[in-house]
Backbone bond lengths (Angstrom), bond angles and torsions (degrees), N, CA, C in turn:
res aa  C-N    CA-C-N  psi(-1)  N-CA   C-N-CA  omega(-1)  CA-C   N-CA-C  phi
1 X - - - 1.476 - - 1.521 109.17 -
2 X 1.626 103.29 129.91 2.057 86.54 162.95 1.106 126.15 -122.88
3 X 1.527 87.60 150.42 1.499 89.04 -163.22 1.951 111.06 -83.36
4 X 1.356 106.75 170.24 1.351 122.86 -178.63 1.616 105.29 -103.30
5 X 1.465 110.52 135.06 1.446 106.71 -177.74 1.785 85.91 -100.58
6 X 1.834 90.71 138.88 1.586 111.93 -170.19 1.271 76.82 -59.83
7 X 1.397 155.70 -76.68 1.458 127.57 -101.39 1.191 110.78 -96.12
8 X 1.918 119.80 12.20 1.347 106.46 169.48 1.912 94.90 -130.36
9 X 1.173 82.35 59.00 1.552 114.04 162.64 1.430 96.98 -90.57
10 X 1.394 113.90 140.12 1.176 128.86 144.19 2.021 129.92 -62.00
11 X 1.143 115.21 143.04 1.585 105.25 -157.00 1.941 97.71 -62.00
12 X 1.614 97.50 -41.40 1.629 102.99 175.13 1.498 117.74 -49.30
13 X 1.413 114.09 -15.79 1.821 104.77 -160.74 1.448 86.49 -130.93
14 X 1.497 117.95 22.72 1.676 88.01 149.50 1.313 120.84 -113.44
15 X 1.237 100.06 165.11 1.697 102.72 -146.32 2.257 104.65 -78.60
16 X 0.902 98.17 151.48 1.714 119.28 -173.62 1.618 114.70 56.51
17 X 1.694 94.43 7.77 1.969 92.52 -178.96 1.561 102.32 -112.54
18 X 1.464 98.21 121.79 1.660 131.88 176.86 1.729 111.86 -41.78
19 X 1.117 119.37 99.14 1.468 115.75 -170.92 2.016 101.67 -64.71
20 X 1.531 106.76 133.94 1.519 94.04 -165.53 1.513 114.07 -98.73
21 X 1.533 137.19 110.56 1.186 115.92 -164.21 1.759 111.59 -112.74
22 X 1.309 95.22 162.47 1.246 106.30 -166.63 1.705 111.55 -74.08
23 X 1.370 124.64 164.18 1.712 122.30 -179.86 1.405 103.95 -130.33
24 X 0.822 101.15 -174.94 1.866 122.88 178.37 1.419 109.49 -137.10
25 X 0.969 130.96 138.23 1.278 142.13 158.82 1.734 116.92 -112.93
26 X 1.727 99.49 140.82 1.611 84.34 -157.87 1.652 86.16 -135.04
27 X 1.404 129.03 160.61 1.099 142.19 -174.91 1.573 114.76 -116.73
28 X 1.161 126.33 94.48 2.238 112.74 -166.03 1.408 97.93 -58.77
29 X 1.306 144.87 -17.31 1.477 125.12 -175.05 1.491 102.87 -147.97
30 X 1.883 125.25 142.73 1.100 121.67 168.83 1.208 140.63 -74.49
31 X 1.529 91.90 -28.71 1.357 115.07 179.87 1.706 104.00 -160.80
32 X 1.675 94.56 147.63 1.990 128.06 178.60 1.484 91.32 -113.25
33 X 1.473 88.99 144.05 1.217 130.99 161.27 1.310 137.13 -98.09
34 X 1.256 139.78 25.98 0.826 154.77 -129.97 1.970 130.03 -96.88
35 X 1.135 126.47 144.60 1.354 110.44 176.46 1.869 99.42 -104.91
36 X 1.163 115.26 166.80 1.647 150.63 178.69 1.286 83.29 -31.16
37 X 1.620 122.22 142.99 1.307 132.95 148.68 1.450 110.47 81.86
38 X 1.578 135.13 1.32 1.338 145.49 -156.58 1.549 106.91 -117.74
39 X 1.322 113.67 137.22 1.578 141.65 172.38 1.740 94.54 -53.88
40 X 1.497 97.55 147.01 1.537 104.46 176.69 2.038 77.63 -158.27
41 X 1.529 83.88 101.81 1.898 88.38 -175.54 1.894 93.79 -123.34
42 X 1.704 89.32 112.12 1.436 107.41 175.78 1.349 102.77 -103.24
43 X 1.583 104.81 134.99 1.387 111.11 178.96 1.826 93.49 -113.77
44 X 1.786 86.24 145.93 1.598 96.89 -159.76 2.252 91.77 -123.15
45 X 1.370 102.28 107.94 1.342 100.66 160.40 1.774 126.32 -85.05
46 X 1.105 126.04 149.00 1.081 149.07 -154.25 1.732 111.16 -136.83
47 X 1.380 103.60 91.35 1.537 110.75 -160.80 1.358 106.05 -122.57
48 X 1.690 112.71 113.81 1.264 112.35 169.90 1.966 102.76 103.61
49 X 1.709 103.40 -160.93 1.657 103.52 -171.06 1.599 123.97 50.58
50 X 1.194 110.18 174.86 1.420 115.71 -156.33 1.599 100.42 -99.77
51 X 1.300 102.71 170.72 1.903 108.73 -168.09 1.372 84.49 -94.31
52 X 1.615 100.89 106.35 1.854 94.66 168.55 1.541 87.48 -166.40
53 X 1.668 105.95 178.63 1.589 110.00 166.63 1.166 138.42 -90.12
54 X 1.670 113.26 157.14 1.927 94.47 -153.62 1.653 76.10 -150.76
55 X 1.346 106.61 158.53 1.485 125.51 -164.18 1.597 105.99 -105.72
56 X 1.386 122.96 97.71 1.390 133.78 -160.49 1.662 101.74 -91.97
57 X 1.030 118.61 118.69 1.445 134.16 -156.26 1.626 125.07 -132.38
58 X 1.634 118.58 82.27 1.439 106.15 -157.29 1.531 100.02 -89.06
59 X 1.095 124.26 139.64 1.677 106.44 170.64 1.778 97.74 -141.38
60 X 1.323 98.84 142.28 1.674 137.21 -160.75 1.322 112.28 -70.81
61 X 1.059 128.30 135.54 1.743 112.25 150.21 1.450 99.99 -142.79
62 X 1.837 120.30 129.97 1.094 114.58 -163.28 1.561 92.88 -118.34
63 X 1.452 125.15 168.35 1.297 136.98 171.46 1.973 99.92 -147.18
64 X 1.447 100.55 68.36 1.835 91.74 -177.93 1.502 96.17 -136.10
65 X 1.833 93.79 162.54 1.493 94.35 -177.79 1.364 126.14 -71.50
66 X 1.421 112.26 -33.42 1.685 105.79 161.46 1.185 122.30 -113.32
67 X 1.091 117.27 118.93 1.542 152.47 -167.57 2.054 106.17 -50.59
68 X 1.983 85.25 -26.04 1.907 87.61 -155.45 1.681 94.17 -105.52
69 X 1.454 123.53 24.92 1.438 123.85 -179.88 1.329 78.95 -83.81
70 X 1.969 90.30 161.85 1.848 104.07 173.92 1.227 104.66 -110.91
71 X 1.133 127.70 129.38 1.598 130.12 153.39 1.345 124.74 -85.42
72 X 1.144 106.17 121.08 1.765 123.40 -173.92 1.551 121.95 -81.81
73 X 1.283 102.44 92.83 1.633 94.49 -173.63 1.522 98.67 -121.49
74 X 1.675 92.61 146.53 1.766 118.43 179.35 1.349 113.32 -140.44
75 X 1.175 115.78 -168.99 1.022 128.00 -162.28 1.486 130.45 -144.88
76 X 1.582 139.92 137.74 1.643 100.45 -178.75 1.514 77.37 -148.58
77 X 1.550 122.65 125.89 1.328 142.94 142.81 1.318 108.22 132.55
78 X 1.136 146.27 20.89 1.790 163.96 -174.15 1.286 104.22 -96.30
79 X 1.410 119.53 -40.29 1.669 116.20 -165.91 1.646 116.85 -82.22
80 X 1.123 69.92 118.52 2.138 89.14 176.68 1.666 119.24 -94.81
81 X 1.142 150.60 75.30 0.959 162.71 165.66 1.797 115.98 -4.69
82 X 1.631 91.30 -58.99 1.265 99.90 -179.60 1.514 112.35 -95.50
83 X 1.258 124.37 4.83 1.517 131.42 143.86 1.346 123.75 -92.36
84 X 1.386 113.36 6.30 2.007 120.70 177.31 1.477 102.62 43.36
85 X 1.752 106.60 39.32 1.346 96.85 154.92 1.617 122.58 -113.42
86 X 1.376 115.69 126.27 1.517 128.40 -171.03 1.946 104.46 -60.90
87 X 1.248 99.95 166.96 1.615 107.36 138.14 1.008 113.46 -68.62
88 X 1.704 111.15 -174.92 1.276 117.74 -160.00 1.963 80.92 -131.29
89 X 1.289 76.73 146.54 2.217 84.26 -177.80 1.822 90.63 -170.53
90 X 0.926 126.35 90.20 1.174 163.87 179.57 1.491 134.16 -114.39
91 X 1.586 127.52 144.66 1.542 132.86 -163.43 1.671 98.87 -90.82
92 X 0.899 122.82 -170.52 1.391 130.53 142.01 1.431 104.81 171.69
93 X 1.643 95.34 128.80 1.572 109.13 -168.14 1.632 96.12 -115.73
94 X 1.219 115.38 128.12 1.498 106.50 -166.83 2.161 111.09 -78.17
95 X 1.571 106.16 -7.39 1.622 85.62 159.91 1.235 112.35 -85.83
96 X 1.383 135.49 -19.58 1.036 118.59 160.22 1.657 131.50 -56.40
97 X 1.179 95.19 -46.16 1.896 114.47 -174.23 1.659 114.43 33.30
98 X 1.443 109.67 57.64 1.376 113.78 168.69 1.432 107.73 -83.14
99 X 1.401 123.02 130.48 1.301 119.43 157.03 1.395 142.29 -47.70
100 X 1.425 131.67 160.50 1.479 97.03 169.82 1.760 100.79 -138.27
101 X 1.437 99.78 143.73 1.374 123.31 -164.58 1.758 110.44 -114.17
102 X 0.862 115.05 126.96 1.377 133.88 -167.47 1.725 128.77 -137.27
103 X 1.178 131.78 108.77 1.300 131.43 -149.67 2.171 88.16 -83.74
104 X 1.201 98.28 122.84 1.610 92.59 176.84 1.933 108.45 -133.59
105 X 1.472 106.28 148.32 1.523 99.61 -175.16 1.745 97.10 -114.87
106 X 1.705 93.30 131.41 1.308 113.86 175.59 1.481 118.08 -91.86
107 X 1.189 141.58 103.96 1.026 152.55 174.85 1.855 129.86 -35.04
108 X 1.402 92.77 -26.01 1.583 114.51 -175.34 1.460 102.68 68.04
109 X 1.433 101.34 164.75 1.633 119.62 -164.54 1.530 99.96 77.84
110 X 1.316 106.91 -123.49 1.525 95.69 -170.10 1.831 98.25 -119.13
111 X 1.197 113.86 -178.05 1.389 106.37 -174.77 1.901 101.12 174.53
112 X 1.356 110.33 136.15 1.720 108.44 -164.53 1.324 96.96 -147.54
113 X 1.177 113.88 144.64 1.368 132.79 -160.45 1.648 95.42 -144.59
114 X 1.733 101.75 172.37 1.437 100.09 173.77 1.847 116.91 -150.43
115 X 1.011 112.70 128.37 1.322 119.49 174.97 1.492 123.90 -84.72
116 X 1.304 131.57 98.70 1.511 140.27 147.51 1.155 122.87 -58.12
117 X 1.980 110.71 96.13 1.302 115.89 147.33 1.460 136.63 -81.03
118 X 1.555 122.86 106.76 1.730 121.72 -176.05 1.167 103.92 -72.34
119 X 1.507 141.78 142.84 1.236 127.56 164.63 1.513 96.80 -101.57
120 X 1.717 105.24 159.22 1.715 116.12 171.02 1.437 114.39 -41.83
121 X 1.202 155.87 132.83 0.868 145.41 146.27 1.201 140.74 -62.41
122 X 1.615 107.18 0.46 1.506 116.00 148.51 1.817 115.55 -111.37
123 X 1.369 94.19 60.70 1.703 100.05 179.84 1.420 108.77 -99.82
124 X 1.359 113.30 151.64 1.150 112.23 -161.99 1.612 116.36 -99.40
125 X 0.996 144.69 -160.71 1.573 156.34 160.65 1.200 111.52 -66.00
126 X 1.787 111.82 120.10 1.441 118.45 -171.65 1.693 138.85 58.08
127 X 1.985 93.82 1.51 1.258 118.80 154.76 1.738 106.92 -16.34
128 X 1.268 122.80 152.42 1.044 112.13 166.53 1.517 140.77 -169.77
129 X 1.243 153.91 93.26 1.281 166.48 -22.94 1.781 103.72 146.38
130 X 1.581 108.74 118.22 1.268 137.61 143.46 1.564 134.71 -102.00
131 X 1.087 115.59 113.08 1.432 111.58 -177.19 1.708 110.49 -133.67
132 X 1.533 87.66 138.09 1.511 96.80 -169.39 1.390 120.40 -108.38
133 X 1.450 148.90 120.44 1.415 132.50 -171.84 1.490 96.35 -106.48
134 X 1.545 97.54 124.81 2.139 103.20 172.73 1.334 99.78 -112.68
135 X 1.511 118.50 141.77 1.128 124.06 175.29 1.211 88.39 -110.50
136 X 1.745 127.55 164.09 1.393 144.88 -170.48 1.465 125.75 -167.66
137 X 1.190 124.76 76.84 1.382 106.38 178.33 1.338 131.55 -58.60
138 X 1.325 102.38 159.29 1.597 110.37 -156.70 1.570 94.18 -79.20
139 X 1.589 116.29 -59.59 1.007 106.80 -172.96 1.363 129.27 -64.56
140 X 1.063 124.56 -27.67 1.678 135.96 172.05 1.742 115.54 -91.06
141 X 1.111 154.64 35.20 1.403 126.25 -140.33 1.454 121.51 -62.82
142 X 1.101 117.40 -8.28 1.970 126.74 151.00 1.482 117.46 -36.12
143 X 1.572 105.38 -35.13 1.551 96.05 -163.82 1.471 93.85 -126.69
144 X 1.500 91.86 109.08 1.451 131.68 -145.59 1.971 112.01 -135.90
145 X 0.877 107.09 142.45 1.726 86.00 -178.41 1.856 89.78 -162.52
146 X 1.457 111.91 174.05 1.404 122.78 178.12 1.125 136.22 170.01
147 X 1.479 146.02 137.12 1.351 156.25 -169.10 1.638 119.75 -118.01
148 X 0.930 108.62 157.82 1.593 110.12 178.49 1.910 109.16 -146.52
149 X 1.320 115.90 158.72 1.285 138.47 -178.35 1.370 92.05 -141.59
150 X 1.784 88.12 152.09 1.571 119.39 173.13 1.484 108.37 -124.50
151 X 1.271 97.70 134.41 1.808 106.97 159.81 1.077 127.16 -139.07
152 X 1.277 111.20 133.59 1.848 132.41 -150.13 2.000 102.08 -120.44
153 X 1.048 117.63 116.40 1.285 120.30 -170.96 1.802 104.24 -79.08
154 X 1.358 120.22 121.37 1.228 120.87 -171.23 1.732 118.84 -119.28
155 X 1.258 143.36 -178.96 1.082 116.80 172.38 1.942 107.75 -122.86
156 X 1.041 83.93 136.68 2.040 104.38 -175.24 1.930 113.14 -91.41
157 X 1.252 104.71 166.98 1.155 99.57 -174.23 1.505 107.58 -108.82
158 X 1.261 114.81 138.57 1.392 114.85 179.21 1.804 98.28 -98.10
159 X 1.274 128.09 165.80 1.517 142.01 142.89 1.576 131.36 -112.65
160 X 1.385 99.56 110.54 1.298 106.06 -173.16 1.830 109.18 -87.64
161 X 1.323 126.78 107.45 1.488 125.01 153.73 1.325 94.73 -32.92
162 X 1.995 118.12 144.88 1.129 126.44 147.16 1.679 110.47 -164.43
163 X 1.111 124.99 155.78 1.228 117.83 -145.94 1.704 105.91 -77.58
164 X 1.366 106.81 155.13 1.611 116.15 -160.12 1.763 85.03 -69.87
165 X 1.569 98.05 146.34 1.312 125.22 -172.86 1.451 122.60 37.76
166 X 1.450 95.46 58.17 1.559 112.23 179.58 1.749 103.30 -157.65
167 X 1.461 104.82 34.28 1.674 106.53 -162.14 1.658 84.33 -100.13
168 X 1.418 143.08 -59.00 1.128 142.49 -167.00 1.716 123.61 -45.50
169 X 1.428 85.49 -43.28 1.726 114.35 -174.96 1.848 101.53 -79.67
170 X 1.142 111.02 -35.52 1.616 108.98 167.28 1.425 119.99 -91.77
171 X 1.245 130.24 -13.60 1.407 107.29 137.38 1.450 142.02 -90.11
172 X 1.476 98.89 0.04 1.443 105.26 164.17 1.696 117.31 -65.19
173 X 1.326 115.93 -20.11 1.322 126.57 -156.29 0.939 97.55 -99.92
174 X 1.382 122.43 -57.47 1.492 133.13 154.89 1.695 119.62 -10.15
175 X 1.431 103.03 -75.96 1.450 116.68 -179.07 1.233 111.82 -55.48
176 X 1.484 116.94 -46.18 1.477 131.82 170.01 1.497 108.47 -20.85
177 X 1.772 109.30 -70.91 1.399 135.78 -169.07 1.261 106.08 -66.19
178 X 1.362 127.32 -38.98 1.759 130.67 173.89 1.825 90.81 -65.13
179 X 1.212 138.44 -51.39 1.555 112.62 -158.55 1.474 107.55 -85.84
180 X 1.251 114.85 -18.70 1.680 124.29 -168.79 1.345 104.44 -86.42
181 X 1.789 130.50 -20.92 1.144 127.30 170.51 1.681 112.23 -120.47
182 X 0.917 83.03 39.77 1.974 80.59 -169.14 1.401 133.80 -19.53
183 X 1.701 75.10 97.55 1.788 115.05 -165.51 1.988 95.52 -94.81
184 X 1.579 98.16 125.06 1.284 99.36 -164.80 1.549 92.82 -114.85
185 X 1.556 130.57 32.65 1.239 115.88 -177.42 1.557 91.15 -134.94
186 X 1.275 122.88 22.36 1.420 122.86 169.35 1.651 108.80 -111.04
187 X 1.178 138.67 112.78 1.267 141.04 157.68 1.494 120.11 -59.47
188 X 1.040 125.16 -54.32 1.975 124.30 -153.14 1.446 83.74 -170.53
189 X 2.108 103.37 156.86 1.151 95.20 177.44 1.736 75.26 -137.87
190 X 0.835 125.23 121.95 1.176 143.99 170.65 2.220 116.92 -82.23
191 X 1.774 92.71 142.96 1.621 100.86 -172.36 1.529 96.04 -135.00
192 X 1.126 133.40 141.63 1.496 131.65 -179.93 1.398 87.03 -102.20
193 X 1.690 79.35 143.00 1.737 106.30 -162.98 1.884 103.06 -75.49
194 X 1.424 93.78 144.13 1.806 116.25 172.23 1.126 101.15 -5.84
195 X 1.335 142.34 -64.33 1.414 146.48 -88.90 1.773 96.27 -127.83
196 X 1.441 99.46 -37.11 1.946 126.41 -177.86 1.156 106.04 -62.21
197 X 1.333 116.98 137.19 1.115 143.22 -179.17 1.842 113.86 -55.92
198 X 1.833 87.57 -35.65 1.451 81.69 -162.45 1.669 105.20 -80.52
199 X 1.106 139.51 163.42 1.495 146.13 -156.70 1.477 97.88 -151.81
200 X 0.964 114.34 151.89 1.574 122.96 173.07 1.756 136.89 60.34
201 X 1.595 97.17 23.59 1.096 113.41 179.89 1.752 120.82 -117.56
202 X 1.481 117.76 161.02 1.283 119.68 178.84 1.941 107.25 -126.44
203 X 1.119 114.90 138.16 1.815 91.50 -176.53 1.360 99.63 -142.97
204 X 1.449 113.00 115.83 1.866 138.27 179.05 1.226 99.21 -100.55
205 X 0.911 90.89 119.84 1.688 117.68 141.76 1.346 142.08 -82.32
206 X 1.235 136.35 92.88 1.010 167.40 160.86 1.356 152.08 -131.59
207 X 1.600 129.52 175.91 1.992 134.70 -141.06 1.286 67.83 -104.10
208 X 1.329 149.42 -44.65 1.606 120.99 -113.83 1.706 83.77 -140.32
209 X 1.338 129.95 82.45 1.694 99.17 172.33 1.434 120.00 -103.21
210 X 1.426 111.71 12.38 1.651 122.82 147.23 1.274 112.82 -26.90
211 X 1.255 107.88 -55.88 1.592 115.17 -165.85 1.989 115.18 -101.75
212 X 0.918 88.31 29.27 1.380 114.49 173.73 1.615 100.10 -71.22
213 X 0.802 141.05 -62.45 1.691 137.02 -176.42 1.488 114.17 -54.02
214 X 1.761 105.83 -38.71 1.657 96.68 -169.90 1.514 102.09 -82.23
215 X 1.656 112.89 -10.00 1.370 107.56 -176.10 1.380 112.63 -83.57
216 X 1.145 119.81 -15.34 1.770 118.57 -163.03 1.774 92.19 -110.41
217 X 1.388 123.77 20.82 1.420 122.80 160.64 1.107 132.67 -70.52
218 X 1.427 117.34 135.27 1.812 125.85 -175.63 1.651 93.36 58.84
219 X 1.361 124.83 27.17 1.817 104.18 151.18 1.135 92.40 -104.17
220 X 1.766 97.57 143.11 1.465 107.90 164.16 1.412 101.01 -87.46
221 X 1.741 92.31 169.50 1.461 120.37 179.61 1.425 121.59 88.16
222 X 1.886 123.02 0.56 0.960 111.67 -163.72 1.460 105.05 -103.07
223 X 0.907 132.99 171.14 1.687 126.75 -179.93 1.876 111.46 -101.64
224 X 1.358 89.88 -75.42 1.187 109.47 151.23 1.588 126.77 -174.20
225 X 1.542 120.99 -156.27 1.500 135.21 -178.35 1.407 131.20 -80.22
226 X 1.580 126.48 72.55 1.390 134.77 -154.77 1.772 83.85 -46.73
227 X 1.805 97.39 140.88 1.399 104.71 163.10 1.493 129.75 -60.78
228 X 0.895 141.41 -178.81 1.660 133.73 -177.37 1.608 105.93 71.63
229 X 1.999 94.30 -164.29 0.623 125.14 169.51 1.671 122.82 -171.62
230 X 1.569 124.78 149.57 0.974 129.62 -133.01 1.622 99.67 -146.71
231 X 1.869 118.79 122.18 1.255 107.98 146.11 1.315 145.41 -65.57
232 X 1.361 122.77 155.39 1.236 111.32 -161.48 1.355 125.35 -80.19
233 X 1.692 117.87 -5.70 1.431 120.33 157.47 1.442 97.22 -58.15
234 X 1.394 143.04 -46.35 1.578 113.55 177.29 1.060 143.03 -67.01
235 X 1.519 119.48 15.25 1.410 128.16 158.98 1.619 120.41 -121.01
236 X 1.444 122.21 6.22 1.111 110.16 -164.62 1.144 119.79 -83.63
237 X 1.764 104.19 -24.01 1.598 103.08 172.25 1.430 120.44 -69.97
238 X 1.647 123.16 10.23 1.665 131.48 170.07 1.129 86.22 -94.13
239 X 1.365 147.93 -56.42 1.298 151.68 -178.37 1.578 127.90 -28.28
240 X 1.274 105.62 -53.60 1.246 142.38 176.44 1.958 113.61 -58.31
241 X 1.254 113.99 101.83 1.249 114.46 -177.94 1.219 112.05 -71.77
242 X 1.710 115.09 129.51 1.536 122.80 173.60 1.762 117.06 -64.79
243 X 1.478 105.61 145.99 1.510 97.48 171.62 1.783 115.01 -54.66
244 X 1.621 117.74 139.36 1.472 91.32 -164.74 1.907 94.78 -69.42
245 X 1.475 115.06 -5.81 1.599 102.93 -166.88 1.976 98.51 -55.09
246 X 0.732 112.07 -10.85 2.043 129.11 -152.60 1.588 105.56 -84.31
247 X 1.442 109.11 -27.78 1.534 135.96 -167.52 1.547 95.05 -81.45
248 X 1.107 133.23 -50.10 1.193 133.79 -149.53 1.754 119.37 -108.09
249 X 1.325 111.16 162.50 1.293 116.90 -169.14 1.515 100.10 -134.49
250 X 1.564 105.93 146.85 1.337 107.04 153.29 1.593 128.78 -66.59
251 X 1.791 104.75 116.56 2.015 104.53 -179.36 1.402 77.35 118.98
252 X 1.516 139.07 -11.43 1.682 120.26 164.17 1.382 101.78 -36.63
253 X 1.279 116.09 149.40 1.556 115.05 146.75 1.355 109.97 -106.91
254 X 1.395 120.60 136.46 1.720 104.61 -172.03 1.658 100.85 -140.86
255 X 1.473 93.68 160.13 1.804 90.39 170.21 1.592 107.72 -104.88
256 X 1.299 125.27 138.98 1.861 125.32 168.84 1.446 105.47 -56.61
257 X 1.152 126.86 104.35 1.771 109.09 151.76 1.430 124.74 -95.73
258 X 1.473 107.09 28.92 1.356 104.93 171.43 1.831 96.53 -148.29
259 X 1.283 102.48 163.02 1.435 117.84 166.00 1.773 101.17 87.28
260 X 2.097 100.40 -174.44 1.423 87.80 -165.08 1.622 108.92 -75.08
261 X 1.526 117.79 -10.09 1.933 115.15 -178.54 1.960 87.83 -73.62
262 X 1.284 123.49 -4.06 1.589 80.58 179.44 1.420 146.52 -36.06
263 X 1.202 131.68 106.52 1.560 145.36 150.30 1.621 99.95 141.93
264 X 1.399 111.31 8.81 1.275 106.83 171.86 1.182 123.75 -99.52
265 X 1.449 118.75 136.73 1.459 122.32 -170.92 1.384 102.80 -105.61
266 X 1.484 111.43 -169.70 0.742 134.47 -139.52 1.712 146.96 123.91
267 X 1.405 137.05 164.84 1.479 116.05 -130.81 2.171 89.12 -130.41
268 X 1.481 98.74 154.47 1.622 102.41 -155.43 1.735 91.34 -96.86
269 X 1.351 100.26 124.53 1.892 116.74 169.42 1.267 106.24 -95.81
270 X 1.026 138.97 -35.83 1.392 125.92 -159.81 1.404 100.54 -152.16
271 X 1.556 120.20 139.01 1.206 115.77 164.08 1.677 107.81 -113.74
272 X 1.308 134.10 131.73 1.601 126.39 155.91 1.573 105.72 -99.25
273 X 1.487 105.31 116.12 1.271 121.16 -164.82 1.918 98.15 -74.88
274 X 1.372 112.16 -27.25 1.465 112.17 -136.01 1.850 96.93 -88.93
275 X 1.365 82.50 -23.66 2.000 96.99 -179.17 1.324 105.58 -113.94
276 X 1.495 122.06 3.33 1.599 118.92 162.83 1.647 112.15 66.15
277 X 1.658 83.85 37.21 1.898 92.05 172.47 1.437 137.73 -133.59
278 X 1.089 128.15 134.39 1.516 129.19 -172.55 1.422 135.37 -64.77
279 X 0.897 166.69 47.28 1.645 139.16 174.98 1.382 115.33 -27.56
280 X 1.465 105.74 123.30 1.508 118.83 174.24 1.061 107.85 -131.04
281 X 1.622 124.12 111.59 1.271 140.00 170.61 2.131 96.65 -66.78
282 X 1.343 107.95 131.79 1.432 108.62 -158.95 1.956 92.13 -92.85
283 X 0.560 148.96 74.88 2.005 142.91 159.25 1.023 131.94 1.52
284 X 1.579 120.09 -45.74 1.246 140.71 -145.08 1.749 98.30 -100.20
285 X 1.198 125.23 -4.98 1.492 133.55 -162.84 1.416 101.20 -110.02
286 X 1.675 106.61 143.79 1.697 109.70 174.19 1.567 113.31 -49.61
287 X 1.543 108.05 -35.90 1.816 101.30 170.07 1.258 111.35 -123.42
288 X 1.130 128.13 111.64 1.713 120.79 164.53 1.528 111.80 0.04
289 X 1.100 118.00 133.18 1.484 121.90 176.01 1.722 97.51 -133.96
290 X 1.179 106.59 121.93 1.513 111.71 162.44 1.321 137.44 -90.15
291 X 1.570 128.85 107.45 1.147 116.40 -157.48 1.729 107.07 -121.16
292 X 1.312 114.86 152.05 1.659 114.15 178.34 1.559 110.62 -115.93
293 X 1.682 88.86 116.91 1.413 113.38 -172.13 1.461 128.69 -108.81
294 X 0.935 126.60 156.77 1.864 117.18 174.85 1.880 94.46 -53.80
295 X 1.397 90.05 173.56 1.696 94.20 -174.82 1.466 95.74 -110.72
296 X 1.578 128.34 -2.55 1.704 136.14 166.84 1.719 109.54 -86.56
297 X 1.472 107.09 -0.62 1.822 103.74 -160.41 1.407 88.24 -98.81
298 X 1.693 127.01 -6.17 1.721 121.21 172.64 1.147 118.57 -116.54
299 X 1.505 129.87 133.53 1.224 110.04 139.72 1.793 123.18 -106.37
300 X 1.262 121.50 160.69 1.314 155.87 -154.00 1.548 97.26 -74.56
301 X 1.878 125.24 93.66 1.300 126.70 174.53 1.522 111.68 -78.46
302 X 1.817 118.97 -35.02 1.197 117.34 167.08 1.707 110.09 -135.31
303 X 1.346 115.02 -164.32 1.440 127.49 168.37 1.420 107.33 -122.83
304 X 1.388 128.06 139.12 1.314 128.91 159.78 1.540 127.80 -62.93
């Protein structure tokens, strides 16, 4: 019989020793966008390596204006019962910036867990947040792997209900209260133009819309704080003023408030959409007179 010398054994074919394989750790998003007070929940896959324990290790890097906000981080799928290992539900104050380390068992094959970042709810604009997840086995510390996410504090749009034809006058009041208390977590307060469909709305911009209630206090006219929240590509096309040629129909009856027919009315024949101009047969004259006007030089006394 011949024999095989063990030492040009392969590590896989010797006998009762655990072949050791390598993992990946993967992050579903690089970076949140996020406003004040908002979830930033990264789910972290775990692909490959052996079913054993590995030393789960988040560590911080902050760039924000106050150092003494708390960041709320947890955890959901790490806890092993019959290993008395918890989630993770933890502070983190970025002058401190202690990491946090947690003994967790990986199952092998694949396996996903998830990290909950809270941000302060008094965080400011462009606030900003690195976080790193290291996986580490205990028994090897070579075979090591890791991902990271960023979160950047941004500002969202809130919608304020307020009563129809009282939207101008409540953000005037609004703005009023942002310069008279200089409120630095309000950006723009936005009104959808005359012409928009939508009616009865108010729309702020701002990091923080937690505090959306104490800000819209003692103004009249407001109703209240539409739930959610909304980017601001979803309102801009209310934003956005229509051509006035767009407003109008042929059989308007309208009065001129501009040019030399000013105050004369009269009813709309023709619209040319493409040069944003009217024909207005004039009324008020012993013979109809038809005249071509800007489609901004009328407004609309009735509808046909």
């Amino acid at each position: 019989m011949e024999l095989i010398d063990s030492n040009n054994l392969t590590d896989s074919m010797k006998l009762g020793e655990k072949r050791e394989e390598k993992f990946s750790v993967i992050c579903n998003k690089e970076k949140f966008e996020i406003s004040a007070g908002r979830y930033a929940e990264l789910v972290v896959t775990v692909t490959g390596g052996n079913a054993e324990n590995y030393k789960l290790t988040l560590v911080f890097e902050f760039e924000v204006k106050d150092r003494e906000l708390e960041w709320i981080i947890s955890s959901e799928g790490i806890a092993n019962k019959k290993m008395k290992i918890d989630e993770i539900s933890e502070l983190v104050i970025p002058s401190k910036n202690n990491p946090i380390e947690r003994m967790v068992h990986i199952p092998g094959g694949q396996f996903t867990f998830t990290i909950k970042i809270l941000t302060p709810k008094s965080s400011e604009y462009q606030d900003h947040a690195k976080i790193s997840i290291k996986l580490e086995s205990l028994r090897d510390p070579t075979l090591l792997n890791s991902c990271s996410t960023e979160i950047t504090i941004v500002a969202t749009i809130v919608a304020l209900k307020v009563q129809i034809g009282k939207e101008v006058e409540v953000a005037r009041d609004l703005g009023n209260k942002v310069k008279q208390n200089k409120i630095d977590y309000i950006f723009s307060i936005f009104v959808p133009g005359e012409t928009s469909k939508l009616k009865g709305y108010v729309f702020v911009e701002t990091t923080q819309p937690d505090r959306m209630l104490s800000f819209i206090k003692n103004i009249k006219g407001i109703k209240g704080v539409v739930k959610g929240e909304m980017d601001i590509s979803e309102i801009m096309h209310y934003m956005t003023p229509r051509a006035a040629v767009e407003t109008l129909q042929v059989g308007n009856f309208v009065e001129l408030i501009d040019g030399p027919f000013k105050g004369e009315k009269g009813r709309i024949v023709e619209i040319d959409v493409a040069n944003d101009k009217i024909v207005v047969e004039l009324t008020e004259s012993l013979v109809p007179i038809p005249v071509t006007v800007r489609a901004g030089s009328v407004r609309v006394i009735d509808k046909e």
